[in-house]
VEXTORTOR-834455 format. One line per 10 residues: number of its first residue (from 1); their letters; for each residue x, y, z of N, C-alpha, C. Coordinates in steps of 0.05 Angstrom, whole numbers, always signed. Layout:
residues N
NUM	A	X/Y/Z/X/Y/Z/X/Y/Z ~ ...
end
This chain:
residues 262
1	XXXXXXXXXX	-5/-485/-316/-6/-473/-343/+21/-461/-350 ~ +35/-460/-374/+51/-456/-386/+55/-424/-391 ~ +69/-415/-386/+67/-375/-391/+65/-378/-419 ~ +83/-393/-434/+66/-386/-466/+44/-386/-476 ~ +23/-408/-452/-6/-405/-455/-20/-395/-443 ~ -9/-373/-435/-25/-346/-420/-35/-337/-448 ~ -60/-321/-439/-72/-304/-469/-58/-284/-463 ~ -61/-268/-493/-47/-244/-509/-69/-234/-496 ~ -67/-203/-502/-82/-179/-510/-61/-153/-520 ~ -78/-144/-541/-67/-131/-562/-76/-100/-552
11	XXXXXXXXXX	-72/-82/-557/-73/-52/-549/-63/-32/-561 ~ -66/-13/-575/-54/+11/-600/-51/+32/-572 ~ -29/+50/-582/-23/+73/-572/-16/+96/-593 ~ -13/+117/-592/+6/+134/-605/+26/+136/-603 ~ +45/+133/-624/+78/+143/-621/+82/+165/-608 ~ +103/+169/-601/+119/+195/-590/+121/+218/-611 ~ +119/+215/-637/+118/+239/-651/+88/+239/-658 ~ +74/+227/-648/+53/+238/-654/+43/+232/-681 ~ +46/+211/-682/+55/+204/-714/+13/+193/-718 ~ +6/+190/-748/-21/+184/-746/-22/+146/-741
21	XXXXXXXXXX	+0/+136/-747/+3/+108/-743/+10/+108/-719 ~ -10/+84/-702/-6/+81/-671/+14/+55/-674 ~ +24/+58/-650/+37/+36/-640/+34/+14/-627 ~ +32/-14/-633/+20/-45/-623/+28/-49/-604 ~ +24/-50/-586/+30/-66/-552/+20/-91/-544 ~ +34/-102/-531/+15/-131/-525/+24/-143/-498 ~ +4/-149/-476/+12/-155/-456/-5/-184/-445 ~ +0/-195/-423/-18/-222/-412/-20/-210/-399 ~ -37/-190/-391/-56/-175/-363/-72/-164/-388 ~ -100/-164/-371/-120/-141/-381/-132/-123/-365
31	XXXXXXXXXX	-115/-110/-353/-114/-84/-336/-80/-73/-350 ~ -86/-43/-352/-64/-30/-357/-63/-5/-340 ~ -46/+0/-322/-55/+27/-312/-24/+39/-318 ~ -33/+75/-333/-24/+88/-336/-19/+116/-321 ~ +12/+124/-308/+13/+137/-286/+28/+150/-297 ~ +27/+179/-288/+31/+212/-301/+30/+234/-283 ~ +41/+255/-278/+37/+273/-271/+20/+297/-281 ~ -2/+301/-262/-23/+323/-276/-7/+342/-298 ~ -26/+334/-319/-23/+344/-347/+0/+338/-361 ~ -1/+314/-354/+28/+300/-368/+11/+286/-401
41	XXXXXXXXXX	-21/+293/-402/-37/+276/-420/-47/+246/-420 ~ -53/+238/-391/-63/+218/-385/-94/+223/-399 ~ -111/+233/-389/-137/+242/-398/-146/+241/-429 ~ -117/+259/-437/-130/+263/-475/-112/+240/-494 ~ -103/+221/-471/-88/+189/-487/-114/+172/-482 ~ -129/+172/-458/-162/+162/-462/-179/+173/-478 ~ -181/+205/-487/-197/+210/-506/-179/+204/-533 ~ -167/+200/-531/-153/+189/-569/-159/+161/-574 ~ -160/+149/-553/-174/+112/-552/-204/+115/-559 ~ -217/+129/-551/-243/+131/-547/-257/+142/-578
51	XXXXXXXXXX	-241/+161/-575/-244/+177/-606/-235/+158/-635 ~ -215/+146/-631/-202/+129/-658/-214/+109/-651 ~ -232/+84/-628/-239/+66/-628/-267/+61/-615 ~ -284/+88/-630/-313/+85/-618/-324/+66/-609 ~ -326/+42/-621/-347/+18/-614/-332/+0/-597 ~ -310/+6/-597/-294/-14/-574/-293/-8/-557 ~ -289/+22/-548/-271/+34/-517/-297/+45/-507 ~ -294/+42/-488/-321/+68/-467/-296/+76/-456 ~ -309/+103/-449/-288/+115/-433/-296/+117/-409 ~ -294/+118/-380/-308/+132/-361/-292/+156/-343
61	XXXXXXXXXX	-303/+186/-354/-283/+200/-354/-283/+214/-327 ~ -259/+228/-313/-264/+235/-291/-286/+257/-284 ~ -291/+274/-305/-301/+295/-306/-336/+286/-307 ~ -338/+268/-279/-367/+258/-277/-382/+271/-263 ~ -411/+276/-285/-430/+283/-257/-446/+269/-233 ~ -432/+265/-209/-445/+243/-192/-474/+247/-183 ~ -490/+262/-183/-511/+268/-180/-534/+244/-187 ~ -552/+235/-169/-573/+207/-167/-590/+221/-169 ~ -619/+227/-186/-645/+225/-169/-657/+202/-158 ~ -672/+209/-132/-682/+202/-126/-703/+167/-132
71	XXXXXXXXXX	-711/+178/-157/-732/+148/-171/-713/+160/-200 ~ -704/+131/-202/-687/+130/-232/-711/+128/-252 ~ -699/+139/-274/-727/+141/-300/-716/+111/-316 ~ -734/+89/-306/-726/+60/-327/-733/+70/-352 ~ -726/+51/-363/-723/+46/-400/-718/+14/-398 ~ -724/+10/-428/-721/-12/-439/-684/-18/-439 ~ -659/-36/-434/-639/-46/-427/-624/-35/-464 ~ -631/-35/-481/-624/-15/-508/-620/+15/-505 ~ -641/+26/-496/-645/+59/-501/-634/+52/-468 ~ -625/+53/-448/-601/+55/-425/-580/+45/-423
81	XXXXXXXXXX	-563/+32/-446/-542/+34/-448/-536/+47/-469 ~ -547/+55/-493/-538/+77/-509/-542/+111/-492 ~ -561/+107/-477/-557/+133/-459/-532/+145/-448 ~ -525/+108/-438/-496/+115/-427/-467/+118/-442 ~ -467/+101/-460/-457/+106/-478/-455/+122/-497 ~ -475/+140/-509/-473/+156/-533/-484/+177/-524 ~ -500/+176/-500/-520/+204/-492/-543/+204/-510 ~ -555/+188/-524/-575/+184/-533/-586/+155/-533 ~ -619/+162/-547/-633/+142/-542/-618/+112/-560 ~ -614/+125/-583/-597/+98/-598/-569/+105/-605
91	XXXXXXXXXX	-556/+86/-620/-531/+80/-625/-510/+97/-644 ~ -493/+119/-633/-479/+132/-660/-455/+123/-652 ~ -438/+140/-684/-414/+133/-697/-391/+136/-671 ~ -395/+161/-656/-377/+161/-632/-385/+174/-609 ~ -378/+182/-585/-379/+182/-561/-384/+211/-556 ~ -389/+233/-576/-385/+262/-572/-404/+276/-557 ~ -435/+264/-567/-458/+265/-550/-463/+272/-521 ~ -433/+258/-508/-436/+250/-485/-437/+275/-467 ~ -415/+287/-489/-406/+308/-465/-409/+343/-475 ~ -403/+360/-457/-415/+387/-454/-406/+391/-485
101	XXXXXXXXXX	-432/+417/-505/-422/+430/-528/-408/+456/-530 ~ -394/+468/-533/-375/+486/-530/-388/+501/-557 ~ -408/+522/-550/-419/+544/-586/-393/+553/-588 ~ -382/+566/-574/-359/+582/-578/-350/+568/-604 ~ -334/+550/-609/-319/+525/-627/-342/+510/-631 ~ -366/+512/-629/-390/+492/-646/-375/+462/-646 ~ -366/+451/-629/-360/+422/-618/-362/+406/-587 ~ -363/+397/-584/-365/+382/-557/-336/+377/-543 ~ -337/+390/-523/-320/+379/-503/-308/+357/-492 ~ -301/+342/-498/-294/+312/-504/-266/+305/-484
111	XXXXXXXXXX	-257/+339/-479/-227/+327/-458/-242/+342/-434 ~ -251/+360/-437/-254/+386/-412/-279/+378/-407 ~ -296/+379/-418/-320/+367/-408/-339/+351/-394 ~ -351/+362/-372/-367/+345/-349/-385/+324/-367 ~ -392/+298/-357/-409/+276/-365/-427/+273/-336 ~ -455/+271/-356/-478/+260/-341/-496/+245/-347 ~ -479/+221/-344/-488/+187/-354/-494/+172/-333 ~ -501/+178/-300/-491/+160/-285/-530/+156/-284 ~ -547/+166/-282/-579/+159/-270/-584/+129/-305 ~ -575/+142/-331/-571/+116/-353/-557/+88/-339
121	XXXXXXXXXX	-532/+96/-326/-519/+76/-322/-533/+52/-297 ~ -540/+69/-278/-561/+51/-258/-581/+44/-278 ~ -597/+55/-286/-625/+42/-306/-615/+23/-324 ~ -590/+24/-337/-582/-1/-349/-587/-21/-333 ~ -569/-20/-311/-560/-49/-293/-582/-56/-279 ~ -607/-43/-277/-635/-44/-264/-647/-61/-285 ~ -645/-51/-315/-657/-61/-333/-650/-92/-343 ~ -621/-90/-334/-607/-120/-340/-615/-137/-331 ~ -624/-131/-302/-628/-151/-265/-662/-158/-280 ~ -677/-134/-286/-702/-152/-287/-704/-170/-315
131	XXXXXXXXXX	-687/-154/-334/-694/-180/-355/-673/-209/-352 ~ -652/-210/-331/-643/-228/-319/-659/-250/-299 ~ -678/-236/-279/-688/-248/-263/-719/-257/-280 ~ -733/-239/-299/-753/-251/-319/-743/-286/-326 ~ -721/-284/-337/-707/-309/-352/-711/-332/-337 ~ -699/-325/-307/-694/-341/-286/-719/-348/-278 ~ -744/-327/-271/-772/-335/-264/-788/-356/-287 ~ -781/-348/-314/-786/-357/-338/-783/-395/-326 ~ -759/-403/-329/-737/-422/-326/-754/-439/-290 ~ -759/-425/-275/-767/-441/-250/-799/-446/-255
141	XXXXXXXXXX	-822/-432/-276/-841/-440/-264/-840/-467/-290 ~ -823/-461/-315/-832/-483/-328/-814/-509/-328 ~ -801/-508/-297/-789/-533/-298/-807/-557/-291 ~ -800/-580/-291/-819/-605/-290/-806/-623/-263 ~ -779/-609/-262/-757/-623/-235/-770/-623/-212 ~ -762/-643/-184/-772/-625/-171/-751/-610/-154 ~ -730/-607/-165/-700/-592/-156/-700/-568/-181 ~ -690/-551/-170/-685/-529/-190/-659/-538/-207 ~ -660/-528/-230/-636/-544/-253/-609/-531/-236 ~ -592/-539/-236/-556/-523/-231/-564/-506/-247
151	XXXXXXXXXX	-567/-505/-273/-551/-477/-287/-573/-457/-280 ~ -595/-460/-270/-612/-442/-262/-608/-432/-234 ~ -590/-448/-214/-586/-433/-193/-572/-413/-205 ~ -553/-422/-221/-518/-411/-223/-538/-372/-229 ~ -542/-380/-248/-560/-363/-263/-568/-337/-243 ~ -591/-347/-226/-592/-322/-202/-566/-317/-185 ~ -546/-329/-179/-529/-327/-165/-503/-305/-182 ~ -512/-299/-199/-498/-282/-218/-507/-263/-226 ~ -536/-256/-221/-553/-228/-238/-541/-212/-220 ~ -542/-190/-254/-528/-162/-242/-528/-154/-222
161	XXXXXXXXXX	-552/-149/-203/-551/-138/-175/-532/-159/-151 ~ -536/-186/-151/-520/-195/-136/-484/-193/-150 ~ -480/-186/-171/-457/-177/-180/-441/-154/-173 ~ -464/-132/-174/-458/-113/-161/-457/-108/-130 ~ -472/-124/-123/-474/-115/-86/-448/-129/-85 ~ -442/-155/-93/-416/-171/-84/-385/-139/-90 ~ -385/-132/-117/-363/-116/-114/-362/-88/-100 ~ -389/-81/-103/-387/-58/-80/-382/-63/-55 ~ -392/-86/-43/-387/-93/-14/-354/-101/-16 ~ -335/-105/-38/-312/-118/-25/-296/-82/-29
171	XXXXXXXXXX	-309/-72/-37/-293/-36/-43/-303/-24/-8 ~ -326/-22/+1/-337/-23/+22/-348/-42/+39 ~ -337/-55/+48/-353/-77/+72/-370/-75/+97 ~ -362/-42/+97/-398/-38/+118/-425/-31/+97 ~ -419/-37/+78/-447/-27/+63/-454/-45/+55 ~ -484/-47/+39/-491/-68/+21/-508/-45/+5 ~ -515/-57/-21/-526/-39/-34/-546/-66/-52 ~ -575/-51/-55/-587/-70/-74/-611/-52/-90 ~ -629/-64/-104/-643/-52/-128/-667/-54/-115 ~ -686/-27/-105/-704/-22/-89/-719/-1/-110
181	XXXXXXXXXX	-747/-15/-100/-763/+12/-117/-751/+25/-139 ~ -740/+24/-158/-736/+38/-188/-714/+52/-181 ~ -690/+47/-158/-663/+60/-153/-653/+32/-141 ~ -622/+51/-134/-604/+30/-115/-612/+39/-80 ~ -613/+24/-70/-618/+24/-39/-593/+18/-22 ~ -586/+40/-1/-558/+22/+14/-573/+11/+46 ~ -552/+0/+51/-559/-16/+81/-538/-24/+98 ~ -539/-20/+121/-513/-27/+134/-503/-62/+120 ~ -481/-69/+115/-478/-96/+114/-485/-119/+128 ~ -498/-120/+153/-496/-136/+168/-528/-142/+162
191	XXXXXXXXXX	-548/-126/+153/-569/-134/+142/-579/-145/+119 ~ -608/-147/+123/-613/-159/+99/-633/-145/+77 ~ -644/-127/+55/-656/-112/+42/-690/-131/+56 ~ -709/-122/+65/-731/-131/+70/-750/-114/+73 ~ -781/-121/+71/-804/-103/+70/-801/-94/+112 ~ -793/-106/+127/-789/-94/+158/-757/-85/+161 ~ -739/-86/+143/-713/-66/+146/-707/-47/+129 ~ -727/-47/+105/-732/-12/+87/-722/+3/+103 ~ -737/+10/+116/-737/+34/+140/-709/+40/+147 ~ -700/+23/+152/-663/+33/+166/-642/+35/+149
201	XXXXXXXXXX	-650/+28/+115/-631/+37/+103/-642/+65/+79 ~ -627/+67/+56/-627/+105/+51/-619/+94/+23 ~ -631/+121/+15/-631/+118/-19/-610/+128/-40 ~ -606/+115/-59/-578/+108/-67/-570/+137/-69 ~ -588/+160/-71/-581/+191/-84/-563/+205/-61 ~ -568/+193/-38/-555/+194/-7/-531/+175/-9 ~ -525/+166/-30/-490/+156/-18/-470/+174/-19 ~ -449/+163/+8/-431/+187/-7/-416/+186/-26 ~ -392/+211/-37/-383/+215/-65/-372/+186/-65 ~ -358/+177/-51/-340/+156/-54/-356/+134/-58
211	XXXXXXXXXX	-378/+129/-46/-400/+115/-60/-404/+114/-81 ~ -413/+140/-87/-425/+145/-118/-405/+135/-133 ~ -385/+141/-130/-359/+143/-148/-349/+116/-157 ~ -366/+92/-140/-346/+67/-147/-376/+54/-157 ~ -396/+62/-151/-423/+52/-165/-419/+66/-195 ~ -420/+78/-192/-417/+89/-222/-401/+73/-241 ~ -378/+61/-231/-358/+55/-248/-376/+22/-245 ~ -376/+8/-223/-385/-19/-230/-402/-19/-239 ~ -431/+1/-244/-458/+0/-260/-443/-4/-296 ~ -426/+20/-300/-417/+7/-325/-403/-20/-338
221	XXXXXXXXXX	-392/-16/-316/-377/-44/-334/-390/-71/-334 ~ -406/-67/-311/-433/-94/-312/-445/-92/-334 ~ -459/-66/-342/-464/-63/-371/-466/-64/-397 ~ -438/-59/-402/-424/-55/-429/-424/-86/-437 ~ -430/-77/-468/-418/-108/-473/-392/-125/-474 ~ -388/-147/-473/-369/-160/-476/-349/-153/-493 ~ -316/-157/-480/-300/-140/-498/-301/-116/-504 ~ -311/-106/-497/-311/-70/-499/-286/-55/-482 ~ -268/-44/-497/-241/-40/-471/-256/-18/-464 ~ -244/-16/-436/-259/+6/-409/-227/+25/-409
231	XXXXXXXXXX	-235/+48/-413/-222/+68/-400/-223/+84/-374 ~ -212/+87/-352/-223/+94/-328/-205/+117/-322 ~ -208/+131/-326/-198/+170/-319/-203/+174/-288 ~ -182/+165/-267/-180/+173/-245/-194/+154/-228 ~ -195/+133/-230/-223/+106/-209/-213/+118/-185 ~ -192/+122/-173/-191/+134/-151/-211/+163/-134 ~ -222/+176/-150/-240/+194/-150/-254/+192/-117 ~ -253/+208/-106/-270/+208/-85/-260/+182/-66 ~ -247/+160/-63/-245/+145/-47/-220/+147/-28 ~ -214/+146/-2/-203/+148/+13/-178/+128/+7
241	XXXXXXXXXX	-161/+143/+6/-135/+124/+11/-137/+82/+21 ~ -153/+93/+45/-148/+65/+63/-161/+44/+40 ~ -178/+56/+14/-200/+31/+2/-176/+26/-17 ~ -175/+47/-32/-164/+47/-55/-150/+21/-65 ~ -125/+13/-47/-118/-15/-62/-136/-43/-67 ~ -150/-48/-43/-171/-68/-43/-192/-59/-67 ~ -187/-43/-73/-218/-27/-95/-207/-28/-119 ~ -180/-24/-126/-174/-24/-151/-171/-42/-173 ~ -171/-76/-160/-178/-93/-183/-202/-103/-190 ~ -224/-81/-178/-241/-87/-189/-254/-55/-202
251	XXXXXXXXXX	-247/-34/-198/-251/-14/-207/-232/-9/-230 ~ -224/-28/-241/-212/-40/-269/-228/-58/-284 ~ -244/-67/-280/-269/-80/-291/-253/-103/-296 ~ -239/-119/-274/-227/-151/-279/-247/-169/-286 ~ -231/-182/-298/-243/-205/-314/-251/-186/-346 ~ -251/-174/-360/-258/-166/-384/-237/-162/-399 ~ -237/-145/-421/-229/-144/-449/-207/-122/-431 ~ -174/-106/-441/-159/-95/-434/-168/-71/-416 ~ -165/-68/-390/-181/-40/-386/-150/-25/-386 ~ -153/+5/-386/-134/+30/-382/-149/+41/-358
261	XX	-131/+50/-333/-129/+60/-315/-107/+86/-328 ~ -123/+115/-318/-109/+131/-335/-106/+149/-309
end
């Protein structure tokens, strides 16, 4: 392929004066990561994306609450990703919802403020997998073949949960993780999720932070719709040095619409 026929992607920033007209950027990568010295304004250059481009950007901000229960509360795949996204059951104008309200100033915390989206964000990708695997069950009993179609293997070989266990296992390779009883389930890697190896693995509310921390981010971006640029406030969060580079092109949500690493 020809570097001229690399695709574009297009990207707004703010000027240096701060001016209300942003500035056009355009690069052939759709990962951008942006590197700063604490409180250089990495954080409130993700909330100005987020804020001026509601329906496009999710943000996922560092200021997360990682906390799992135990049995995730399902929903219908609508009302859990607007959970995650707007903090409510349906769809608003922007992202304010999400995060702590400050009476003091009668507004929401939107830079300083802790988020607790992550039990929405599993119930999304729970909700995706079964109306994924419905499709696929749909699709095998009313075939007439007596081979299953290709695009119906392809099909299970891609639902969210095997999407997810695949990128979590390449961030962690002694774990596996899969969709158990109305949560995520972990397991040593070398096994297999089954009604006689339950027993030896633990429930997703028991991973550790660095666990949590990179589930969290792949539950979203499996999620979100198509094209939606991802903002990621710190993906490094909780993960040990030794992962971090192997973890970071995919804790950029590769393959999608421009993400910002902030």
């Amino acid at each position: 392929m020809c570097l001229n026929d690399l695709p574009k992607y297009h990207y707004y920033l703010p000027n240096q004066d701060v001016d209300p007209e942003e500035e056009r950027h355009e690069t052939e990568v759709n990962s951008v990561v942006l590197i700063g010295a604490n409180g250089s304004g990495k954080t409130r250059l993700g909330e100005w994306l987020e804020r001026k481009y509601p329906q496009e950007v999710q943000r996922i901000s560092s200021l997360r609450n990682l906390s799992l229960p135990r049995e995730i509360k399902l929903s219908s795949f609508n009302v859990a990703i607007n959970q995650m996204m707007y903090g409510r059951d349906t769809a608003r104008s922007d992202h304010s919802s999400l995060y702590e309200f400050e009476r003091s100033v009668l507004r929401h915390k939107t830079v300083t403020g802790s988020v607790s989206n992550f039990e929405p964000s599993v119930s999304a990708i729970i909700a995706k997998d079964n109306d994924a695997n419905r499709l696929i069950s749909r699709e095998v009993t009313n075939t007439v073949n007596s081979a299953l179609e290709h695009t119906t293997v392809n099909k299970a070989q891609t639902c969210p949960e095997v999407r997810m266990r695949a990128l979590f296992s390449s961030v962690f390779p002694h774990r596996s993780i899969f969709i158990h009883e109305n949560t995520v389930y972990a397991m040593d890697s070398e096994k297999t999720l089954s009604p006689e190896t339950a027993a030896e693995g633990y429930n997703g509310c028991d991973l550790s932070d660095g666990e949590r921390a990179a589930l969290y981010v792949i539950a979203q971006a499996l999620c979100l719709p198509p094209n939606m640029i991802i903002v990621v406030d710190e993906p490094e969060l909780h993960l040990h040095r030794s992962v971090i580079k192997p973890a970071l092109p995919f804790l950029v949500c590769k393959g999608r619409a421009p993400s910002f690493v902030v």
